[in-house]
N, C-alpha and C positions, 0 to 999 in steps of 0.2 A: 716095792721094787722100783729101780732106779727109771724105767720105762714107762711103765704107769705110771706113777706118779709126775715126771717132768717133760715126758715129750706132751702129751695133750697140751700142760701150761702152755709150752712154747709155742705152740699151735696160737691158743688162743690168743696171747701175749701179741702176736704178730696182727691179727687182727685187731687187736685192738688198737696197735698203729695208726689206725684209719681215726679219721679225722673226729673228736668227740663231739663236736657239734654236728657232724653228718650226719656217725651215728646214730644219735637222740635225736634228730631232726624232728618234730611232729607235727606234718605236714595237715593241714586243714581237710574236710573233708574234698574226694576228688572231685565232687559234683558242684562242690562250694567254688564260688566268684570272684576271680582274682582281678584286681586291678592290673592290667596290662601295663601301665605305665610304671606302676612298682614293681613287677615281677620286671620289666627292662631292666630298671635300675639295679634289684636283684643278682640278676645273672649276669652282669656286667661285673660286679664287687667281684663273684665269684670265678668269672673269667682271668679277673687279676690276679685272685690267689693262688687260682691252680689254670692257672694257663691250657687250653685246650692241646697245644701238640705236644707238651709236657706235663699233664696230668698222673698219666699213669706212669710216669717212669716217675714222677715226684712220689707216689704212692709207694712205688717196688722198692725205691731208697731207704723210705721211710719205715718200712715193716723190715728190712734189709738191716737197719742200723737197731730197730726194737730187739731184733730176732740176735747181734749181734752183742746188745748189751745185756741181755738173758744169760746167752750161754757166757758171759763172763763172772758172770754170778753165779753157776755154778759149779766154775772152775774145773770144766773136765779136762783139764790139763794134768789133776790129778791122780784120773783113774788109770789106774798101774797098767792095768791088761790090755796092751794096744790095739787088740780087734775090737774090742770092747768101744774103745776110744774114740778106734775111725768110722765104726758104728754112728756115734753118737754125732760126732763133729760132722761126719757126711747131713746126716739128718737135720740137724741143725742148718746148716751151711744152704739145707737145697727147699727149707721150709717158703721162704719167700716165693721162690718158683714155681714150688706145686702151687700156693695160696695165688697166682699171678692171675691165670681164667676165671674164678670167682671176683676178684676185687675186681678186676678190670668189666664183669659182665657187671656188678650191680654199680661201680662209680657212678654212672651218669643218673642214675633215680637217688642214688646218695648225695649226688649235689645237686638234682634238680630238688630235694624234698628241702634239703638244706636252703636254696633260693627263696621257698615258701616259709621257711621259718622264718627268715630276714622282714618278708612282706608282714606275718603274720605279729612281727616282736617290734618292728619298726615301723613310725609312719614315712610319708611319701618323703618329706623335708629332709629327715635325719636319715635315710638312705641316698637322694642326691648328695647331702655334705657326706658321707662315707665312703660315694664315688667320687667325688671333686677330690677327696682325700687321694682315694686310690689313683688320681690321675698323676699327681706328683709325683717324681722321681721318690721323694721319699717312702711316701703313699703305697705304691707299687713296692718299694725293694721292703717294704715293712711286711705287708699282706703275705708277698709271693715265700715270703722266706720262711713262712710260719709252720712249714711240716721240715726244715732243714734243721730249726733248732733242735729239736731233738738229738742230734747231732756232736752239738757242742759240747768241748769236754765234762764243763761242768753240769751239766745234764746228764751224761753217759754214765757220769760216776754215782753224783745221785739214785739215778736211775737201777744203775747193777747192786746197788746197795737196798733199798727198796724189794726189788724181784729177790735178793738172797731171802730176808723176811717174809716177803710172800710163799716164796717155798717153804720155808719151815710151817706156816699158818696154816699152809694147805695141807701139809704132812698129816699138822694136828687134827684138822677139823674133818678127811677121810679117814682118818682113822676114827674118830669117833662115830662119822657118818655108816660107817662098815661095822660096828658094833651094835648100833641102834635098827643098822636093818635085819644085823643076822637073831638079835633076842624079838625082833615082831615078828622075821617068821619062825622063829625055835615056836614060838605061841601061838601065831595065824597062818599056819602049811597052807591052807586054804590059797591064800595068796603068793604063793612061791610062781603059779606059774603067769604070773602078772611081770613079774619082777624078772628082766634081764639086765646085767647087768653088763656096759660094755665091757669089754678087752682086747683095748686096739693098743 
């Protein structure tokens, strides 16, 4: 069904906007000893890229423009039945906003963990030259711009081209996912009442 199947994607899709090194950050243990003077330098990179009074609206663009190149992928400009339609296109359209108190509550341990990655993947030297970089006019308009490209056409189109493909893959692989669970419990009933399955 056209709801299960693509609004979750789109869900997720929007999330995943968020930055892939935030994401995967793998911050050191908490208890383990950070060099002070790296984690400065650190957080300073980071302040360039995502600018503290502009973080999160860099963020809300950014899941804004994923969420927008999804739903071009899957063409609901097509579907005939216009409640149907504005259904879909409202959902779509208002994903970023619900997603907005989550991103905006875990950003800051997203890029403080991401700071710890930098300390933990770079030494002291090659994180001052990456802020001396960042200090440049260049330096600066290089870092900051890096969640706008997403953006650019030729990404956008990419991008809607990709996600059509991902839908079809994910078509495939629930459907098979939905066969393989319903023949273990035709076999192991035992285990049905383990297994909810969502239906959001």
């Amino acid at each position: 069904m056209l709801f299960t199947r693509l609004l979750p994607m789109a869900a997720g899709l929007a999330l995943a906007a968020l930055p892939a090194f935030a994401m995967a950050a793998t911050a050191r243990d908490a208890s383990a000893s950070l060099d002070p003077q790296e984690m400065a330098e650190a957080r300073a990179i980071i302040d360039v890229m995502f600018p503290p009074e502009k973080r999160e609206e860099m963020m809300q663009d950014m899941m804004a423009e994923m969420v927008s190149q999804f739903a071009a992928s899957i063409r609901l400009e097509t579907i005939e039945d216009a409640g149907l339609r504005a259904i879909l296109e409202n959902y779509m359209a208002n994903i970023p906003e619900m997603l907005r108190p989550t991103v905006n509550d875990h950003l800051p341990n997203l890029l403080g963990a991401t700071a710890v990655a930098y300390v933990n993947r770079f030494t002291l030297a090659e994180l001052q030259d990456i802020h001396a970089f960042a200090r440049t006019p260049s330096g600066r308009r290089y870092l900051s711009s890096a969640t706008s490209l997403v953006g650019d056409p030729a990404v956008a189109a990419t991008n809607s081209e990709y996600f059509g493909q991902v839908q079809e893959l994910n078509r495939q692989m629930s459907g098979r996912l939905r066969q393989q669970v319903a023949d273990y419990l035709a076999s192991h009933p035992e285990a049905a009442p383990q297994f909810t399955p969502q239906t959001g």
